[in-house]
N, C-alpha and C positions, 0 to 999 in steps of 0.2 A: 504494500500500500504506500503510495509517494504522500510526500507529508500536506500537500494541498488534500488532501482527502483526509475526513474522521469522521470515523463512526463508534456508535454507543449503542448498544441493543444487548438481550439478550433469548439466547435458543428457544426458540416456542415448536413444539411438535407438531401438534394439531388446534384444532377447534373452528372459533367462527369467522364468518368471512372480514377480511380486509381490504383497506383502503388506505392508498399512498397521495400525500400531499406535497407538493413542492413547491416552497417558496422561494425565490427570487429578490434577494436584498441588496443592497449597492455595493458590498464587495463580495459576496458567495452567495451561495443555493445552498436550502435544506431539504432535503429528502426522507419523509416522514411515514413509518409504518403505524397505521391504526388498528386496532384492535375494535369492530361496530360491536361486538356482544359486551365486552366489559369496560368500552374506554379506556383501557391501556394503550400507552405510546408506545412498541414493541422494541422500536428502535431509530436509530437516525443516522444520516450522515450530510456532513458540512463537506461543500466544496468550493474551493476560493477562485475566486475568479482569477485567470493566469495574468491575462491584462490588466485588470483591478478598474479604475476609473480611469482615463486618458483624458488628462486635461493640458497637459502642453504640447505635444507634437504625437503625430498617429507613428506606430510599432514602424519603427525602421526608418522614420525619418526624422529631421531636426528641426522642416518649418513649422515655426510653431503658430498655435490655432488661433489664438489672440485670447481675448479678456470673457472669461466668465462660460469657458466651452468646459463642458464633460461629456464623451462620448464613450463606449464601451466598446467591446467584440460579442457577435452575435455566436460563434464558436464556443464564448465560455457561457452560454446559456444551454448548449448542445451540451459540453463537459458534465455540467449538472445533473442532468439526466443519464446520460448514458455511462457517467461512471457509480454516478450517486446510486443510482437506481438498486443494479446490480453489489456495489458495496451495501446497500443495509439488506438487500435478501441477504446475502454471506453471513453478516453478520449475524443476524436474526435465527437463521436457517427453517425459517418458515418455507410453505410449502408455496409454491407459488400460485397455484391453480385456486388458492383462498384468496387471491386477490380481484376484485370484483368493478373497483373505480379508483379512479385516479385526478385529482383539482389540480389547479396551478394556480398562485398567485405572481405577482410581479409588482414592482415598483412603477409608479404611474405620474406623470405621463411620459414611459419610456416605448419609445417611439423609432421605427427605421421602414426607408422604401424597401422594396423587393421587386422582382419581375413577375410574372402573372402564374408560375408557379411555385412561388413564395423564397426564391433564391435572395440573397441578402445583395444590395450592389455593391456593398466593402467587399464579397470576398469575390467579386469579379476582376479581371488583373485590369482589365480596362478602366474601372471607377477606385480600384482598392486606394489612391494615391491621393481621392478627392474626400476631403472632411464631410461634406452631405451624404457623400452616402454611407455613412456609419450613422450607427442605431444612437437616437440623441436624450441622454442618460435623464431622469426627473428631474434633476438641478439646474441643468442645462439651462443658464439663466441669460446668454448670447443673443437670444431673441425677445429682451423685454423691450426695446421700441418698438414693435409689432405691437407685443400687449398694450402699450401703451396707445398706440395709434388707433387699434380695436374699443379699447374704454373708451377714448373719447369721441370717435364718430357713434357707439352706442349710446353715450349721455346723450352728445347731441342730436340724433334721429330719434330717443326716446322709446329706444328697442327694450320691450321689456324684458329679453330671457335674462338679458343680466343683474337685473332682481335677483335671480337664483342665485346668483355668483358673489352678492356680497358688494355687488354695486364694481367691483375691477377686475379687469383678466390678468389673467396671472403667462406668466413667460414658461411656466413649469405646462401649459396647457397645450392641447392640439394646434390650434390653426396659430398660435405666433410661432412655434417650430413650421408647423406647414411652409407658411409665406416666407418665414427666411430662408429653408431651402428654396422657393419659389424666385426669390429675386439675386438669391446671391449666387447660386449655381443651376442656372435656369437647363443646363444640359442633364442634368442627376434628377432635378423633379421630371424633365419631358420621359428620362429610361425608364424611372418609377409605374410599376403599374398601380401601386400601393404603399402608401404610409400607413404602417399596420403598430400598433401597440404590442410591443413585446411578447404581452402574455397569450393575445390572440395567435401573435405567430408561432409558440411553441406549440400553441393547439392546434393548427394547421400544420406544425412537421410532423406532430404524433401522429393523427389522426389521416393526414391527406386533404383536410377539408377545411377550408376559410371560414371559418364561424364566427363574426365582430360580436364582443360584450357588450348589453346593453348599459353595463353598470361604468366602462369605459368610459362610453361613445358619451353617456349622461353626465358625469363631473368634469369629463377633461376636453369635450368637443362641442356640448351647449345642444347636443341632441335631448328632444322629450319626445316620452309617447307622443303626447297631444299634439304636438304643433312640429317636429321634425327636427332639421338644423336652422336657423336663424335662416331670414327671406336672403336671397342672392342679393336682393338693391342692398342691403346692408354693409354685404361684403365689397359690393362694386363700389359702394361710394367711401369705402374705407382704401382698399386698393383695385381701379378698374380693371386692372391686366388682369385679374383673377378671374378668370372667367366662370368658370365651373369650381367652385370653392370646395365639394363635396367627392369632384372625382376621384380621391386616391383613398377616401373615407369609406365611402360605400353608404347606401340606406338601409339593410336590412340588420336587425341585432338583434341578439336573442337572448332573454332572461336571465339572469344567475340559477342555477340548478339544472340548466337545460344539458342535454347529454349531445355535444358536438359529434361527436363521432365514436368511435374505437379506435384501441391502440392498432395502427399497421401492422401486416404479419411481420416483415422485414423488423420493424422497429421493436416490434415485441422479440425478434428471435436474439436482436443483442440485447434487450432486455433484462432478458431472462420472463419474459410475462405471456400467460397467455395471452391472445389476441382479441378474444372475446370482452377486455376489460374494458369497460367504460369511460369517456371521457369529456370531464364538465369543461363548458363554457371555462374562459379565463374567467378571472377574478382581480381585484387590485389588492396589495398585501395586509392594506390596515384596515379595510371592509370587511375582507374575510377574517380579522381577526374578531370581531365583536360575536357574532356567534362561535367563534373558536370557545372565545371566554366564557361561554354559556350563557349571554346577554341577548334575553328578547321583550324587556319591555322602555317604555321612556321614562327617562328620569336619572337613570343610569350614564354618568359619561365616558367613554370607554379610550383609553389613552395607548398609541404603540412608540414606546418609549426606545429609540435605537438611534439609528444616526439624527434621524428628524424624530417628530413628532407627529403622529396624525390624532387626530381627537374627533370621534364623532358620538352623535345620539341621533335617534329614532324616536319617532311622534305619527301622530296618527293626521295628523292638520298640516297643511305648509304654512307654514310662516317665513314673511321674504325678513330678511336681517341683514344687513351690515355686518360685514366682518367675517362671513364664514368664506368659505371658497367652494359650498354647492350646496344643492337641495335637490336631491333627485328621488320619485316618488317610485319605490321598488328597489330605487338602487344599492338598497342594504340588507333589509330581509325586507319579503313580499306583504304587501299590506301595510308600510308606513312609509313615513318618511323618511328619505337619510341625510342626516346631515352634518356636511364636513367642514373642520379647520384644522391650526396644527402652529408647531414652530418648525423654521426649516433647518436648524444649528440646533442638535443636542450632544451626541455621542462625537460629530464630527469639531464642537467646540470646545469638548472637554480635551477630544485629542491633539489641537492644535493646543494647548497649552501645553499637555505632556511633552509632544513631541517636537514641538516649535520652539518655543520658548523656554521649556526647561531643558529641552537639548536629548532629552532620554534617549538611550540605543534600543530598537527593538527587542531584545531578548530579554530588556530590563525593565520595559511597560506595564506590563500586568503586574509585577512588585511596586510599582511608584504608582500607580493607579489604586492598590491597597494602601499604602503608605497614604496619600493625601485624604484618602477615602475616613481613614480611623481621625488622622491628624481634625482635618475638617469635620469632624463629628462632635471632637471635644469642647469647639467653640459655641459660644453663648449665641443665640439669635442677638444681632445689630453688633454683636463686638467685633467684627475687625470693622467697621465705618465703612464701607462699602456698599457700592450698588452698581448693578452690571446692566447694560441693555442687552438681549440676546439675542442681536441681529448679526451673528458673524456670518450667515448666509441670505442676509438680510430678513423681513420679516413676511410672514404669511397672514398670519390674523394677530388682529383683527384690523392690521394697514393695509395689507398686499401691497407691498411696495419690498422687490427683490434689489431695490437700489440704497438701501438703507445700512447701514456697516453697522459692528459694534460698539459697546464703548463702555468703560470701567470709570467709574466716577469716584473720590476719595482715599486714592492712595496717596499715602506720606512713605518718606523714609525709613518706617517701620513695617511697612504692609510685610507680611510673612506669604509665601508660598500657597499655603494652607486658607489662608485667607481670601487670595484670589481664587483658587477653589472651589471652597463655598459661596462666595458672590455669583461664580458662574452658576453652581447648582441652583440659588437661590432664584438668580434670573429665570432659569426656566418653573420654576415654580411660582414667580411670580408672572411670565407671561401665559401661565395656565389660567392664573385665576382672571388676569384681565380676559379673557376667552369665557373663563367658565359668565364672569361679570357679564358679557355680551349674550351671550345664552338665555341668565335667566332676567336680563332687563327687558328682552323680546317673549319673555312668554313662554319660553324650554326652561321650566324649573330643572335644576342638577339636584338629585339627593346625596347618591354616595360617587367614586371614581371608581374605574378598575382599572390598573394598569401590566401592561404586560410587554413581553419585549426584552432586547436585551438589557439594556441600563436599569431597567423596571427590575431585574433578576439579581444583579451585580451593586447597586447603590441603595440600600439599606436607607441611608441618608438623604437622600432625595426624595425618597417614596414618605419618608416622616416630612420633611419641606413643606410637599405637598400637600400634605394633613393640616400641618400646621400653618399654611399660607391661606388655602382656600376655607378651614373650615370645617370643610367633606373629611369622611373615611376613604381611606385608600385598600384595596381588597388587589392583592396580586394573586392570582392563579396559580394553584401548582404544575401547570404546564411550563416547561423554559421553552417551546414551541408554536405559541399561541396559531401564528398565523399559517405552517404546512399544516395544523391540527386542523383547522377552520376551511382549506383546499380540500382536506381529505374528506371531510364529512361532505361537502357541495360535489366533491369524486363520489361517496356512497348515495346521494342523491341523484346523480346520474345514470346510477345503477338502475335502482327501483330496489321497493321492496320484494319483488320477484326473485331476483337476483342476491338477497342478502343485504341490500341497503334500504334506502330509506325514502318515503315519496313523496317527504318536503324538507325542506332546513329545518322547520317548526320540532315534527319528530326526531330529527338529528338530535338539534339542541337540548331536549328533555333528555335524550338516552343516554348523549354524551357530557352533559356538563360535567368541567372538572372541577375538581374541589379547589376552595380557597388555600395558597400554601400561608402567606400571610397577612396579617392584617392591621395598617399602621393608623392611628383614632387620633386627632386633632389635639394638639397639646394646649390649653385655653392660656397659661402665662405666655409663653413663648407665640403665639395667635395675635396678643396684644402687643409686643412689640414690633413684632412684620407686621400689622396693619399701621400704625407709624412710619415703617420702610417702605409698605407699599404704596403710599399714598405718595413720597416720594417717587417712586419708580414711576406712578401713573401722570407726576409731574414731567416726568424729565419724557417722559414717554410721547405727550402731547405736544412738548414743545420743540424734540429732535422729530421727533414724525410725525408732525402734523403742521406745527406755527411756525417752526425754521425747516422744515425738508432741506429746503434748497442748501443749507450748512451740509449736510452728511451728501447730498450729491454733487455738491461742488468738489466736496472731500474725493470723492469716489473719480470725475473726471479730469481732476489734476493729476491723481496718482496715474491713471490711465497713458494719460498725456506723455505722462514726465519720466515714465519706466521704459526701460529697457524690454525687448522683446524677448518672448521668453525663450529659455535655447543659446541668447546670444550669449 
């Protein structure tokens, strides 16, 4: 086993039928054995992505991409599978013929063309050399004048899908990726037969069969049942060259639970799976996580704590609000409403401290990651005088503004280590509660949290923050898998209950909820001094992103300006 692959399982003989989930995170893939009779995770295996994220120059070259690109290899989404797969049967040594369905989640809105039968145009030797045509990662924030140029001829036409959206498009979305493939390498969008979402294109290589997610196509492309994709004069008078806005999108999309197809023979025989196994619709990673957690009513806010943050809840009403980044009717579980926000800097802003600034070697991270982890625990809520903004990937809610930097406020010449630390933990617990504040000022009362994910497993301290920032109970899952759990089950849903699975998420969720492993309760002293910090934070918060913007993005195009290229 080479060391980018790990697995954890163990030997099961016999019994009932199984379902494998595979999630899709921005540096690896999990590959996840379920157990439908007892909710047991039988086993797992992590595979890292070999290219990892590509942000300064594509694999073999040095011109670099310029400001704000992250692109991936559609290769290491293949790797996932077909080594993952086969490593947790081994492990396992389950029987394979008990496996019955199979989900996929992915990171959203990760996005790449293809030819018309689903070939990627990076691994053609003709395109491999052009940055469009690689698959363009959720962060992929390159194309916010797009979003930018979309908001504003939607305010000004008085389009109302962007109600859903929290009143701004976001750059992390479909069509600002669309258009800037569209005008900046207009050769790569004409070869494109399809701008396909990642997760649909895995389910088009297993299966053979192009099957678009409706739960995609509805947060990240402005599609609704009821009224389609936004009127073409919308598009045209934002950019006219666009002639056909939808041609690389497609109209058809089909439900979350729906059964895309089966696994190929061929696909199945490297496998290791029969071919008879079923194969759900994609999925996006932090939707499928809220039934993973065993969450089906409103009230509940359901948080996937890892590099970013997604945070959604479910309601039976739409309520248009401010500040979220969607409202899609189905797009979560069947029968409510789903609706999403998030921070886009969590796991990735603890790490640039580690590894940026404190200079850490790799092999020594996970020990200085414990280290500041106990250090920062010891500290008193407000004693090191600090306050952090957590926009080091700028902000998602409730600004939507990916132009927005970070910013640590109150260091002296005593500030310790330990203390920027927890400032940063503290920042995202405090741009939760501004979120959670947005929620229930609009009418989504929040009762308790659930959070899950990796940093939600790993940061003991954060998860208490939280308790004691918002209020809420924090309830972390005994899953460390949340979201290939939540693939698997919408894979046993594909199945049927014919077949040993199950004939809606609904039934899923009852048979499979997993237990709570912890549970951290709101500390009422330490509550009272962060609502004093916070009220600061929601100062400084107003007045860099909101009354001064243009401070933080003037910041942003000078550095732009005045850098060297990267590479050079």
């Amino acid at each position: 086993m080479t060391d980018d692959v790990r697995t954890a399982g163990r030997s099961v003989a016999s019994g009932s039928p199984l379902a494998i989930g595979i999630d899709f995170g921005t540096e690896s893939g999990r590959v996840l054995i379920l157990d439908l009779g007892s909710g047991e995770e039988l086993g797992v295996a992590e595979v890292r992505y070999a290219h990892g994220v590509i942000e300064d120059a594509l694999p073999g070259s040095r011109e670099p991409l310029g400001y704000d690109w992250a692109l991936q290899h559609p290769l290491d989404y293949v790797e996932v599978v077909e080594r993952g797969v086969p490593a947790v049967l081994r492990s396992t040594g389950v029987d394979p013929a008990r496996v019955v369905g199979l989900g996929i989640d992915f990171t959203s809105c990760t996005v790449l063309p293809t030819t018309a039968d689903g070939t990627p145009l990076c691994t053609i030797e003709k395109w491999s050399g052009r940055p469009h045509a690689w698959p363009k990662l959720w962060k992929h924030h390159a194309a916010q004048p797009y979003a930018d140029r979309l908001t504003q001829v939607a305010i000004e036409r008085g389009e109302l899908f962007i109600d859903r959206y929290g009143g701004r498009i976001s750059s992390e979305w479909y069509f600002p990726k669309l258009l800037q493939l569209f005008y900046e390498d207009r050769e790569v969008y004409d070869a494109a037969d399809a701008f396909v979402e990642a997760a649909d294109w895995i389910v088009w290589r297993l299966t053979g069969s192009s099957v678009r997610s409706s739960c995609a196509a509805g947060y990240k492309a402005f599609w609704s049942q009821e009224e389609g994709l936004p009127p073409k004069e919308y598009f045209h008078a934002a950019y006219p060259d666009l002639v056909d806005p939808g041609a690389k999108l497609g109209s058809d999309f089909a439900p979350l639970g729906t059964r895309a197809g089966f696994v190929r023979e061929e696909v199945a025989l490297r496998l290791g799976l029969p071919p008879e196994v079923a194969v759900a619709v994609g999925n996006v990673d932090s939707f499928v996580s809220l039934p993973g957690a065993g969450v089906e009513r409103p009230g509940t806010f359901v948080m996937v704590v890892g590099t970013s943050i997604c945070d959604m809840v479910v309601h039976p009403d739409e309520i248009l609000l401010p500040g979220i980044t969607g409202v899609v009717r189905d797009g979560i579980l069947p029968g409510l409403y789903g609706y999403e926000a998030g921070q886009p800097a969590v796991g990735d802003m603890l790490a640039w401290y580690v590894d940026r600034l404190l200079g850490v070697p790799g092999d020594d991270r996970a020990d200085r990651y414990a280290e500041l982890e106990a250090a920062a625990g010891t500290l008193a809520p407000g004693s090191s005088g600090l306050v952090a903004l957590d926009w080091w990937n700028g902000n998602r809610s409730v600004l939507a503004d990916a132009d927005l930097s970070g910013a640590i406020v109150g260091l002296t010449l005593a500030t310790a280590p330990e203390q920027i630390y927890r400032a940063l933990l503290e920042s995202i617990a405090f741009g939760t509660r501004r979120i959670v504040d947005n929620f229930d000022g609009h009418g989504l009362a929040v009762d308790r949290i659930v959070a899950c994910g990796g940093v939600a497993e790993k940061s003991p301290v954060l998860m208490q923050l939280l308790a004691d920032v918002t209020g809420l109970t924090v309830d972390v899952p005994s899953s460390p898998q949340i979201p290939a759990r939540g693939s698997a089950m919408f894979g046993a849903v594909a199945a049927g209950l014919r077949r040993g699975g199950f004939d809606d998420i609904a039934s899923a969720v009852a048979a499979l909820r997993p237990a709570t492993a912890r549970s951290y309760r709101p500390d009422s002293a330490a509550g009272v001094v962060y609502g004093e910090v916070y009220e600061i934070y929601r100062g400084l918060h107003d007045v860099l992103g909101r009354d001064h913007v243009g401070w933080m993005h003037a910041l942003k195009l000078i550095s732009h300006r005045s850098a060297p290229p990267a590479g050079a």
